[in-house]
C-alpha positions, 0 to 999 in steps of 0.5 A: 051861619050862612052869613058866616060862612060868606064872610070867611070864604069872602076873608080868604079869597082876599088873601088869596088875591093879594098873595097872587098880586104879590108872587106876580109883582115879585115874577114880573121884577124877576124876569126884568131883571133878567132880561136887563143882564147882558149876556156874557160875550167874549170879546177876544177867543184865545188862541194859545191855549192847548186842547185836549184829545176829547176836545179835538174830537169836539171841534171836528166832530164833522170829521171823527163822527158819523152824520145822524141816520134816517129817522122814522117820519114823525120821530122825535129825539130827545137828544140830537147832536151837530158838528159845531163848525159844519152844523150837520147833524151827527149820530148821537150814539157815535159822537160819545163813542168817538169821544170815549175811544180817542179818550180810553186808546190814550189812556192805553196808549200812555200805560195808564189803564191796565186791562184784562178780559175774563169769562162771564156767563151770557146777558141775553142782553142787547147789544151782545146778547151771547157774549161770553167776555168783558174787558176790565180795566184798572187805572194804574197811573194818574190820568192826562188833564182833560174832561173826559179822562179826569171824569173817568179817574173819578169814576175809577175812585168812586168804585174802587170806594164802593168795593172797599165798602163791601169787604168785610175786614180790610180797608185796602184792594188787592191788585185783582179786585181794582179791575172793573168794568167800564160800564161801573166806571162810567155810571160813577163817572156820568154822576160827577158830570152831571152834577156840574150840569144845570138841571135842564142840560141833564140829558142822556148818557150821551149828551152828558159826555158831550156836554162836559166836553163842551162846557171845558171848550166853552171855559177855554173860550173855543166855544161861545156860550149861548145867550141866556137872556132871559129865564126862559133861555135857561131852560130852551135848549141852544147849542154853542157858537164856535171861535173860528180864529181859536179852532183853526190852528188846531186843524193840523192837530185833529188830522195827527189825531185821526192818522194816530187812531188809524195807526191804533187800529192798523197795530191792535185792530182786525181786517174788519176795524180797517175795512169795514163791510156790509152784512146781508141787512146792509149794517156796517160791521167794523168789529169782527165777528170772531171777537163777539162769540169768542169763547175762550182763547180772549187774550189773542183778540184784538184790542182795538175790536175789544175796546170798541165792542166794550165801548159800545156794550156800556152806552147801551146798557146804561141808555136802557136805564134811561128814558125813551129816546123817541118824543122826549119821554 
């Protein structure tokens, strides 16, 4: 029985081995051939090609975004972002605020959202934990051509589908039920953005609406791809290259860009929106308080306050679905 026994034990980790010797031959022709593949290179960036309001924000990060604060010693981020021409790190947070914001000040600027602020019982939530109002939107046009605002119109599709889905006997909204929030229409949007990114570009709210601005940028040839190599490149986080020749010409666009945001503020904003200032613990506060414990009168707040204050309220709220962002877990 014993000898049996070895006999089997002896039969099996035969297979076993010859099974190892095989995966490890297919592994090692795998990574050859990876490593044997070129790297795609651009061999001459375009320059004719238009950027979009997101993309603009993108390229001249350095001058629309705020660098990245202190951070605790030893601290880890799981996301990190950087001004592609100046490499100087930015404040992850801010970088898809401002790409939001340029984006949605657009899309009211052309007529093409439609909004209204209706009461709601407090969340005893960060960040506004005693707020008493939301900002809705509706999309009342078709959306301008750029990444951000067609992963938005999806985001508006995708829930106004899941409301018809909850009636009961009707098959069409009425005008008033086309209002959602823009923490629904972002979580909609952020599920088609990332279903374009590789499992090891998956990353936060935040680096998911980067990186979807940086893959249109890197397709339009503005931005150069990083070598991916071998396999292990595919999962290493790398950063893209800027085209100098491509980006320059749109430098004056970038400043027209932030001189239209300035007048944004200047028409629909507060004092606090054009002077920011400091609060006892040294915080900037660039929406008026006012805005932020209003409990009735809403239609006399500033847009441009409310439009931020919102902005804000829905990154926070969906990175706290998200893991920590300290260390990687």
């Amino acid at each position: 029985m014993q000898i049996a026994l070895a006999v089997i034990f002896t039969l099996f980790g035969l297979a076993l081995a010859l099974v190892i010797l095989r995966l490890s031959g297919q592994l090692k022709a795998r990574l050859a051939k990876l490593e044997a593949e070129p790297a795609p290179r651009l061999e001459k960036p375009r320059i004719d090609g238009p950027v979009t309001m997101d993309g603009l924000v993108y390229l001249f990060a350095h001058e629309f975004v705020k660098p990245s604060p202190k951070r605790p010693l030893g601290s880890i981020p799981r996301d990190r972002a950087y001004a592609c021409q100046t490499d100087e790190e930015l404040d992850c947070d801010d970088f898809a605020k401002q790409l939001l914001y340029v984006v949605l000040t657009e899309l009211y600027g052309l007529e093409a959202v439609q909004t209204k602020i209706v009461p709601r019982d407090p969340t005893y939530m960060p960040p506004y934990p005693q707020k008493r109002w939301e900002l809705q939107l509706r999309q009342a046009t078709a959306f301008p051509s750029s990444p951000l605002s067609e992963s938005l119109a999806f985001g508006f599709e995708l829930s106004r589908k899941n409301r018809v889905r909850s009636l009961k006997g009707r098959e069409e909204l009425t005008t008033d039920e086309e209002f959602f929030t823009l923490e629904e229409v972002l979580e909609r949007a952020l599920k088609a953005i990332r279903q374009e990114l590789s499992f090891w570009a998956r990353g936060t709210v935040c680096s998911d609406l980067r990186s979807h601005v940086e893959t249109a940028l890197v397709a339009d040839e503005y931005l150069s791809a990083p070598d991916r190599e071998t396999w292990l490149d595919t999962v290493r986080k790398q950063r893209s290259t800027c085209n100098p020749e491509a980006i320059a010409p749109f430098a004056d666009d970038a400043h027209a860009l932030l001189r239209r945001l300035e007048t944004f503020k200047k028409i629909h904003g507060s004092p606090y929106a054009l002077a920011p200032e400091k609060d006892e613990k040294g915080a900037i506060v660039d929406i008026d308080p006012a805005v932020l414990t209003a409990a009735e009168d809403f239609e006399a707040m500033p847009v441009d306050d409310v439009l931020r204050a919102t902005i804000h309220e829905a990154i926070v709220s969906i990175k706290q679905l998200e893991p920590s962002g300290e260390a990687g877990i």
